[in-house]
RODO-2510 file (C-alpha; in nm, 4 decimals, decimal comma):
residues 319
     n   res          X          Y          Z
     1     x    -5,7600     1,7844    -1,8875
     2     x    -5,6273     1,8451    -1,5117
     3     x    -5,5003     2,2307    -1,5031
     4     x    -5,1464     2,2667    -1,4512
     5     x    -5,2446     2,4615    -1,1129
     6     x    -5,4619     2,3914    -0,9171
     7     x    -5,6634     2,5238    -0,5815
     8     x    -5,5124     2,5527    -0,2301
     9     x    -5,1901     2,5569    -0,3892
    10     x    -5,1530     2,1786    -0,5016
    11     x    -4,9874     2,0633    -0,8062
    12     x    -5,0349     1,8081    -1,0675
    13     x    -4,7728     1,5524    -1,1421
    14     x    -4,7093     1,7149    -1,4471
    15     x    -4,6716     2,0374    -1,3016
    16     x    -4,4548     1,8530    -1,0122
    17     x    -4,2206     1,7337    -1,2988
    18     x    -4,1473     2,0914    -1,4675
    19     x    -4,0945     2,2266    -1,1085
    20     x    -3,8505     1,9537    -1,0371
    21     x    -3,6435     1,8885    -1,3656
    22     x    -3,7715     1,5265    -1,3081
    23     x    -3,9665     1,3412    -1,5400
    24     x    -4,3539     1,2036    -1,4843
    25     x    -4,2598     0,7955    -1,4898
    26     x    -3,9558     0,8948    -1,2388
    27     x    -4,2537     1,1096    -0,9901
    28     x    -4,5058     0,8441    -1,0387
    29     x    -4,2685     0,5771    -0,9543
    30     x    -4,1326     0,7413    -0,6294
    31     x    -4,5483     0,7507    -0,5317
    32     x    -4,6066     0,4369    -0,6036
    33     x    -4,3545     0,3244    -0,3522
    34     x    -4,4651     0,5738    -0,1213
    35     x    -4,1342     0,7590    -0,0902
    36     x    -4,3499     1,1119    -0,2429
    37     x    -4,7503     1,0325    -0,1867
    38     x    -4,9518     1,2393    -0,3419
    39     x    -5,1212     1,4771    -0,1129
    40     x    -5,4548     1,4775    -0,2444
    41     x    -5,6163     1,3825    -0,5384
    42     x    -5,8664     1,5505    -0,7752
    43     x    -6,2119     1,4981    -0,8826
    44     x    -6,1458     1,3354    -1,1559
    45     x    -5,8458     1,1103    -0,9527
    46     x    -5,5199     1,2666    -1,0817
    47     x    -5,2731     1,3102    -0,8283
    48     x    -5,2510     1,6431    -0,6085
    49     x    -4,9307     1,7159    -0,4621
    50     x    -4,8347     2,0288    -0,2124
    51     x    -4,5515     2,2259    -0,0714
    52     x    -4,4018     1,9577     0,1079
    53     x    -4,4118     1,7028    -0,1389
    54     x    -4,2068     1,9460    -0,3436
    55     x    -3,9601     1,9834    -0,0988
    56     x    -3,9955     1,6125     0,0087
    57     x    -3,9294     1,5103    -0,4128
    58     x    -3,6389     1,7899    -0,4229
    59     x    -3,4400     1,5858    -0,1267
    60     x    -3,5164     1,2452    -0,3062
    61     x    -3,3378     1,3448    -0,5557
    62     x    -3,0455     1,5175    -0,4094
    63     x    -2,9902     1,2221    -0,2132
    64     x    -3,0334     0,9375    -0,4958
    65     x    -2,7689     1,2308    -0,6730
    66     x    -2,5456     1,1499    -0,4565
    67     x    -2,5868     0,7746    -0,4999
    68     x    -2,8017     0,7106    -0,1587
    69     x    -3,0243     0,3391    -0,2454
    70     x    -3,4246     0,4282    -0,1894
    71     x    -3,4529     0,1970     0,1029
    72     x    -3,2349     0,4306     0,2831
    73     x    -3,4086     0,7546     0,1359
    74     x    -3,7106     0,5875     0,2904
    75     x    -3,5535     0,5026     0,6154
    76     x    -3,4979     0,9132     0,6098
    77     x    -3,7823     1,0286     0,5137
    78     x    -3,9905     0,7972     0,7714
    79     x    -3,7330     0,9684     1,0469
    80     x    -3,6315     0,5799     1,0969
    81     x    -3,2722     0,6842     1,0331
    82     x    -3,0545     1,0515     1,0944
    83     x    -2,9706     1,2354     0,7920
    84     x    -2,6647     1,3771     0,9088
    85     x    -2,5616     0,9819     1,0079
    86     x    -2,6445     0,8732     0,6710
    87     x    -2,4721     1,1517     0,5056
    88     x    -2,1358     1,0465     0,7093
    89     x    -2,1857     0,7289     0,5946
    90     x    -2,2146     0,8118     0,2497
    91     x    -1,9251     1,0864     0,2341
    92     x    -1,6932     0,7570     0,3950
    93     x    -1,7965     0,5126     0,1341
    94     x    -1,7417     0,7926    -0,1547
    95     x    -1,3903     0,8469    -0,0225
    96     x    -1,2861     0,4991    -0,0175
    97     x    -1,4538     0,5046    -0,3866
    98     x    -1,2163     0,8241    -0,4503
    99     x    -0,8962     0,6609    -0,3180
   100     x    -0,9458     0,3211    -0,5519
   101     x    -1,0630     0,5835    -0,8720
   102     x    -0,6846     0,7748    -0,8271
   103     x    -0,5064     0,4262    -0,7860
   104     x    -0,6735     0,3143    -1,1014
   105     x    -0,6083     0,6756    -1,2923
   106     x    -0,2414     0,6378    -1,1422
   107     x    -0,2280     0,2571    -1,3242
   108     x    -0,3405     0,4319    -1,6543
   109     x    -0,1386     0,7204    -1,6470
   110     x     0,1885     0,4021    -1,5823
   111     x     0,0290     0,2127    -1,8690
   112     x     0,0418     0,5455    -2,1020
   113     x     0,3816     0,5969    -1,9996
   114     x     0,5289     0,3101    -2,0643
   115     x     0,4537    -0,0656    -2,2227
   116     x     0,4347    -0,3217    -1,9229
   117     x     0,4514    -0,7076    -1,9889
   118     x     0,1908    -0,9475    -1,9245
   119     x     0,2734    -1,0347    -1,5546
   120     x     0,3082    -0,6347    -1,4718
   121     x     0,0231    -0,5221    -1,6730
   122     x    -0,2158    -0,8472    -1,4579
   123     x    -0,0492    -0,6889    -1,1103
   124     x    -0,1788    -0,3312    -1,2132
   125     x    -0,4728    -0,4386    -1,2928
   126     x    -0,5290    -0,6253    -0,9674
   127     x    -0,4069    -0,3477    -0,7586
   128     x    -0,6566    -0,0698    -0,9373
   129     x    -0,8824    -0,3390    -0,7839
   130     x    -0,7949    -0,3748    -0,4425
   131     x    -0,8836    -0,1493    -0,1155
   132     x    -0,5889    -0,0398     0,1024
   133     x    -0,7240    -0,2904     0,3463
   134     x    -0,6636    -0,5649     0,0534
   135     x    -0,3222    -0,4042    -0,0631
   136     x    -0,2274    -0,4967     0,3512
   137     x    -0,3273    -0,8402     0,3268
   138     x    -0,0953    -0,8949     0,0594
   139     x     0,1977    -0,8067     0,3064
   140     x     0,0398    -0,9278     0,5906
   141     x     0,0065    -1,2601     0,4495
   142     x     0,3896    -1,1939     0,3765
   143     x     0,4816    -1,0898     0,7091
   144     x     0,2959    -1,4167     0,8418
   145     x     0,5034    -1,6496     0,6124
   146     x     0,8027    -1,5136     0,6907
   147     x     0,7255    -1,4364     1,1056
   148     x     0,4680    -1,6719     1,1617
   149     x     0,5632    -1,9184     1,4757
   150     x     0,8549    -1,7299     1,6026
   151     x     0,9361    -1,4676     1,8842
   152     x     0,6761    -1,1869     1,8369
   153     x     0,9232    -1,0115     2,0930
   154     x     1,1720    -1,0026     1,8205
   155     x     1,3218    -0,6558     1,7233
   156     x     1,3420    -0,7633     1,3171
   157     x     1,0181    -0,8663     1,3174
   158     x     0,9287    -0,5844     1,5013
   159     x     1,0702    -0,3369     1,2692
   160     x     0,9382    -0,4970     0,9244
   161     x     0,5774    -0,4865     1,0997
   162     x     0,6032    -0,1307     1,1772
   163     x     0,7275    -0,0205     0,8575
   164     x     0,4418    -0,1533     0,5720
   165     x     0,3995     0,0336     0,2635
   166     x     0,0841     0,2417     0,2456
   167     x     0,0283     0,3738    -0,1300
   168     x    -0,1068     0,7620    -0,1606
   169     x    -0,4565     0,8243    -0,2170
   170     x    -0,3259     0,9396    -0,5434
   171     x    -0,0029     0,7588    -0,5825
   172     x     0,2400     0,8775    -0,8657
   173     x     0,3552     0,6408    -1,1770
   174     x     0,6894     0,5458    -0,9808
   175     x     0,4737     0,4756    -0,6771
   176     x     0,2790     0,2184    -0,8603
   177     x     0,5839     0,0875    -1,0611
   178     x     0,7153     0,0279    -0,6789
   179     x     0,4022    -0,1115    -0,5454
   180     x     0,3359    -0,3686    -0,8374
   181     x     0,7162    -0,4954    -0,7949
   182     x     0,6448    -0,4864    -0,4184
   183     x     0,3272    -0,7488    -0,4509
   184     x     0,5601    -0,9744    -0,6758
   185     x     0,8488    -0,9415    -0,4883
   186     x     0,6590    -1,0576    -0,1526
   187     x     0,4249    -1,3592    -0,3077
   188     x     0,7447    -1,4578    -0,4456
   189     x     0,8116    -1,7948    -0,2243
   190     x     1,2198    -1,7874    -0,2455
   191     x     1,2433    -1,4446    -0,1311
   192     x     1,0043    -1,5073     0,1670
   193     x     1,2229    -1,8000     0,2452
   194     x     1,5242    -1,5883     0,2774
   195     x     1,3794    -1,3247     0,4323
   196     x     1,2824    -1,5756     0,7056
   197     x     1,6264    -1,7174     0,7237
   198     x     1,7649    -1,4006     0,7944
   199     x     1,5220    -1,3122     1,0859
   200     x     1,5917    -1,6731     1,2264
   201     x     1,9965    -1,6046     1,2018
   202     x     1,9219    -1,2494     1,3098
   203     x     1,7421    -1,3813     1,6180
   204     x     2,0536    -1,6379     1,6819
   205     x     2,2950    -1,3829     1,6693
   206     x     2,1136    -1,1474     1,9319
   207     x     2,0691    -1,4184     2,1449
   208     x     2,4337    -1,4663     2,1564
   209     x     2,5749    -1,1480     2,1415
   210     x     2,5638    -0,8383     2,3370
   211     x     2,2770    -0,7329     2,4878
   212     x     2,3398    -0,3866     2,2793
   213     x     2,2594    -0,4764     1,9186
   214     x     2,4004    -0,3413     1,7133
   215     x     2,6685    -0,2785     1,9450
   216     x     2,9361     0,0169     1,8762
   217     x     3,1778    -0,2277     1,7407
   218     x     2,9218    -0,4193     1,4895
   219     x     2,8007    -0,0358     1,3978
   220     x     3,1223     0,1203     1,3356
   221     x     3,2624    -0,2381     1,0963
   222     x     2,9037    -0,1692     0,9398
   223     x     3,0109     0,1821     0,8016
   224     x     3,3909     0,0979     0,7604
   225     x     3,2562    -0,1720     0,5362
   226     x     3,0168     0,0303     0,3433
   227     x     3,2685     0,2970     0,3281
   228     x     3,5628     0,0794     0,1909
   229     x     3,3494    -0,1303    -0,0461
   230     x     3,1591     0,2045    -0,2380
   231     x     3,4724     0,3571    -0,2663
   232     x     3,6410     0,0165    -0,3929
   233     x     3,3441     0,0095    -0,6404
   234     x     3,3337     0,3713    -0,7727
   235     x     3,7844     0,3030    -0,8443
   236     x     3,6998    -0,0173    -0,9965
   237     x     3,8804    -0,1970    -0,7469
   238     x     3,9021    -0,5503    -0,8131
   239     x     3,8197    -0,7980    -0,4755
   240     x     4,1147    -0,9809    -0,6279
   241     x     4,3591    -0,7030    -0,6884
   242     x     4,6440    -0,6349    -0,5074
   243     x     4,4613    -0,2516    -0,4031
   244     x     4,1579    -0,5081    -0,3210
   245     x     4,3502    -0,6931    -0,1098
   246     x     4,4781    -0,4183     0,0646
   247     x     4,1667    -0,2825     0,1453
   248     x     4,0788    -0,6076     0,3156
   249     x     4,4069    -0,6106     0,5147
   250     x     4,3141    -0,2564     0,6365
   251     x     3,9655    -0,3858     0,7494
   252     x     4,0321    -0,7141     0,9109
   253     x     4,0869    -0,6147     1,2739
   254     x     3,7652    -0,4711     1,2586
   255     x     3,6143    -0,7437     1,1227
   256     x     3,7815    -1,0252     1,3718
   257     x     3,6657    -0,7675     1,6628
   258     x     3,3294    -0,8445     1,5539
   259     x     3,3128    -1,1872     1,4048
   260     x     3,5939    -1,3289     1,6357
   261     x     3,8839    -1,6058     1,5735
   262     x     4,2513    -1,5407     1,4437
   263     x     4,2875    -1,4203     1,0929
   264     x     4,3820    -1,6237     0,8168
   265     x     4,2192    -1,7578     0,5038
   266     x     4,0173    -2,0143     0,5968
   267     x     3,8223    -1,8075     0,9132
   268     x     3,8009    -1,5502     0,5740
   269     x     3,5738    -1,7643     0,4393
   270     x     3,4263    -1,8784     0,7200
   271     x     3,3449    -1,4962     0,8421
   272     x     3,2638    -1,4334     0,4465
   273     x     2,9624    -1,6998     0,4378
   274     x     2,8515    -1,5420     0,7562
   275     x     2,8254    -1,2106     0,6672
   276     x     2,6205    -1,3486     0,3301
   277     x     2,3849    -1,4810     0,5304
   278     x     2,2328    -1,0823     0,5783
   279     x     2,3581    -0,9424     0,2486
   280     x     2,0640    -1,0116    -0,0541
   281     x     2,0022    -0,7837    -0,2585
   282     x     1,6287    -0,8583    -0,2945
   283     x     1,5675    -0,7339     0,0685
   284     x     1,7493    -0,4122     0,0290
   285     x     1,5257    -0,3663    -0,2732
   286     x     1,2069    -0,4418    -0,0356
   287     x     1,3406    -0,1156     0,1586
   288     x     1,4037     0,1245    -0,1606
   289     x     1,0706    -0,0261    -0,2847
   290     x     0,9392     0,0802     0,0617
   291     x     1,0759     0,4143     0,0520
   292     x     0,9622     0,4805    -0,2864
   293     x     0,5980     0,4209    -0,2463
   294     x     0,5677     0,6049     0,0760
   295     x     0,7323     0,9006    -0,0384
   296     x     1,0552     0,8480     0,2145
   297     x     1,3543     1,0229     0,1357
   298     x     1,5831     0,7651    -0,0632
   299     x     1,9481     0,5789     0,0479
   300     x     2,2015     0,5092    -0,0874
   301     x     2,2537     0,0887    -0,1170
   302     x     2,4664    -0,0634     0,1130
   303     x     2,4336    -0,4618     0,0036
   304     x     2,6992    -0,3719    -0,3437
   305     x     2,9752    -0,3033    -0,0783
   306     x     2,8850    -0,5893     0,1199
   307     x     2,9022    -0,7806    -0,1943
   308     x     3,2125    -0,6428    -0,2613
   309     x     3,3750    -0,7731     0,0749
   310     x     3,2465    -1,0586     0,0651
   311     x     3,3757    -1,1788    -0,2470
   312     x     3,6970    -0,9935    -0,1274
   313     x     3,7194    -1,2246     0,1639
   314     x     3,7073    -1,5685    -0,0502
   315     x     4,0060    -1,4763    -0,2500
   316     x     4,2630    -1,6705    -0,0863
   317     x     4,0362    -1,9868    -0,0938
   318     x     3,9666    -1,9020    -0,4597
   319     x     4,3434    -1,9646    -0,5671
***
């Protein structure tokens, strides 16, 4: 038998493998490939291994611990690549890993807490799967349906690229709730046809307007409006009451400063369909969902009072 220690301070393999934790088939294999030659061999042609192998064996392992593939261990070892580059590398891949492991815990921990139905459950599932560079395309591919071919100089289009929604590294239930009704909301070809009929109209109405958008008069209907209709909601008011009527009476010479033309029923309805053209609830919800998954502070909706006018506003027609 080969001692277990041998002269001039070289060791056997089996010697190698109690000093190392590893076992003999794992040390025979990394010589074989030449990532930890032996140093010497004996008399009898077992392999001799010294100080440095040791020390070479010890950082094989660390770095195929922390998941580094042999050929760039060898690339290391043979000084054909820098440790410290390869170690940045590696620390960047294992946080991207660490990011998609939390979005997936984050889709259990949803799962757990409640029972999602088929559609929901195949959107979490597809979003513990995706990068945050796939999770863009989604509403980049969105943005491009709904942009794509007009003015890139306009301001809505402008402000809905600016604003994406960029999930947490380790997003909460509600965030992924949000997210997943995000992804369906935006692959959902109706609403992306709205949403580009509004930024068409939107565009229209800038180009004809004031060169101040909104301008103080559009900005101060916009919170009469919201005002009038919440409060008209939270009383119960009736659109078709004679309280609901009043409130419109109160709020028309606003509304005729900003929408134009001589009160009466029919430019009511008229002004009514134009005002519907930005009122949907669907893109309000974009915003909360928005808000929601990047951890904004929430508002308050605006589109019920809108609604509210609105169908205030077709009464007369209505009887």
């Amino acid at each position: 038998m080969v001692p277990m220690e041998t002269q001039h301070g070289l060791h056997t393999i089996g010697e190698l493998a109690k000093l190392t934790g590893l076992t003999v088939k794992t040390i025979r294999f990394y010589s074989d490939e030449g990532i930890v030659p032996p140093s010497d061999r004996s008399a009898a042609g077992y392999r001799l291994y010294d100080a440095e192998a040791v020390a070479r064996l010890d950082l094989v392992r660390t770095l195929r611990d922390l998941g580094i593939d042999l050929a760039t261990i060898r690339a290391v070892l043979e000084r054909k690549a820098d440790i410290g580059a390869v170690a940045t590398a590696h620390a960047d891949a294992l946080d991207a890993q660490i990011r998609v492991l939390r979005v997936r815990r984050a889709v259990l921990r949803t799962v757990a807490h409640r029972t999602p139905t088929e559609r929901e459950l195949s959107l979490m599932n597809r979003l513990a799967q995706l990068s945050a560079e796939e999770r863009q395309s989604i509403i980049d591919d969105y943005h491009e349906a709904v942009f794509g071919g007009l003015d890139a100089d306009n301001a809505v289009q402008q402000k809905y690229r600016a604003v994406a929604p960029a999930l947490p590294d380790d997003p909460t239930p509600e965030q992924v709730d949000a997210w997943v009704e995000l992804a369906e909301l935006v692959q959902d070809p109706s609403f992306r046809q709205r949403s580009r009929e509004m930024v068409v109209e939107s565009a229209r109405v800038r180009t004809e307007g004031a060169s101040e958008y909104p301008s103080p008069a559009q900005q101060d209907l916009a919170d009469k409006v919201t005002a009038a209709g919440r409060s008209a909601l939270g009383a119960g008011t009736a659109p078709d009451s004679a309280e609901g009527q009043a409130i419109v009476e109160e709020l028309m010479p606003a509304i005729t400063a900003v929408y134009g033309g001589t009160d009466s029923p029919s430019r009511r309805v008229e002004i009514a369909d134009e005002m519907s053209v930005f009122v949907d609830p669907r893109v309000e919800r974009y915003w909360q969902l928005l808000v929601i998954i990047n951890g904004w502070p929430a508002f308050e909706p605006r589109v019920p009072a809108w609604e509210w006018l609105i169908a205030a506003l077709r009464v007369e027609s209505a009887h």
